[in-house]
C-alpha positions as a Markdown table, in Angstrom:
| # | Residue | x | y | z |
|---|---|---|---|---|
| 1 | Unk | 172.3 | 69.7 | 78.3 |
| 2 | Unk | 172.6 | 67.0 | 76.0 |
| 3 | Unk | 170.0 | 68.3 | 73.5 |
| 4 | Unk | 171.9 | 71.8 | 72.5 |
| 5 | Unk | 174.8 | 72.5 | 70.9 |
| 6 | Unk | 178.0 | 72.3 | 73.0 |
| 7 | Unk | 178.5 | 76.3 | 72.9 |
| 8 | Unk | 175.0 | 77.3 | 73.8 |
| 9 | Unk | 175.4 | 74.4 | 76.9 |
| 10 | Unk | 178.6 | 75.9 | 77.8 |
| 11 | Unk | 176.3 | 79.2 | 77.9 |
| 12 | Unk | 173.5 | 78.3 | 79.7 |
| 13 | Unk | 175.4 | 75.6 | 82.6 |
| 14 | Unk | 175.1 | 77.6 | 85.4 |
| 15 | Unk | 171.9 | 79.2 | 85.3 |
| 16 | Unk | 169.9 | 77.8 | 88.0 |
| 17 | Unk | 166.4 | 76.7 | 86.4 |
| 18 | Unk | 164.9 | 75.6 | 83.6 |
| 19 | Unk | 162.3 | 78.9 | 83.2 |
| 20 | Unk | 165.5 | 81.1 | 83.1 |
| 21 | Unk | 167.2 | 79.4 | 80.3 |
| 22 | Unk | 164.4 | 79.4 | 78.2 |
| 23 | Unk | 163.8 | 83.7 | 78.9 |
| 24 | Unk | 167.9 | 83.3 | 78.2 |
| 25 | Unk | 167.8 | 80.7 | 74.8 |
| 26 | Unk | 164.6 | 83.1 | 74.0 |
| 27 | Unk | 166.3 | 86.3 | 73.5 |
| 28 | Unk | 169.3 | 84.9 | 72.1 |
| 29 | Unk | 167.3 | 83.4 | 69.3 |
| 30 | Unk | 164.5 | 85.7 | 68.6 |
| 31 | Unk | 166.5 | 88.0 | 67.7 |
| 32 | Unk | 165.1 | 88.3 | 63.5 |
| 33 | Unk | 168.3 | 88.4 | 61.0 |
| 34 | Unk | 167.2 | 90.7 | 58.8 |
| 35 | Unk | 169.5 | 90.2 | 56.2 |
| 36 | Unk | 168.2 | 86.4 | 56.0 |
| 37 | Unk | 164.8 | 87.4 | 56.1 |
| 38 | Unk | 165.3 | 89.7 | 53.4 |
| 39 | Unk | 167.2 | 86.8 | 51.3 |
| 40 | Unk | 164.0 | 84.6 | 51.9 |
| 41 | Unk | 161.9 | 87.2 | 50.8 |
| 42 | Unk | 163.5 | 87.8 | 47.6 |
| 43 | Unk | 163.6 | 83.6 | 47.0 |
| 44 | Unk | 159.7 | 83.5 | 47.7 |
| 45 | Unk | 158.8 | 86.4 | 45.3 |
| 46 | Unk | 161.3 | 84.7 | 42.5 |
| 47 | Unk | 159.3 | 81.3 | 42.6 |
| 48 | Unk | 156.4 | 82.8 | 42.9 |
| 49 | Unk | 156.9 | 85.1 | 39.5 |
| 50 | Unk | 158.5 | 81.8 | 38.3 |
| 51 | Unk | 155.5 | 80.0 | 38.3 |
| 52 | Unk | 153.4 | 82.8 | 36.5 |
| 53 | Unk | 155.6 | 82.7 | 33.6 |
């Protein structure tokens, strides 16, 4: 429990083995952000054309 943030151990505590917090840490987090992903997207493209200049 030491090796994740205070709120996701306060989260995962009391479930019983390790296989079912990693299904549980797995959906929480691969969950895409789309709105990020879109942001990084937009950076890429704009160095990329950068470069080509």
């Amino acid at each position: 429990m030491n090796s994740v943030d205070t709120s996701i151990a306060q989260s995962i505590v009391f479930i019983d083995n390790a296989s079912d917090v990693w299904i549980d840490l797995k959906e929480r987090f691969s969950q895409g952000d789309l709105v990020r992903v879109s942001e990084l997207h937009q950076e890429i493209y704009a160095l990329t054309q950068g470069s080509r200049s």
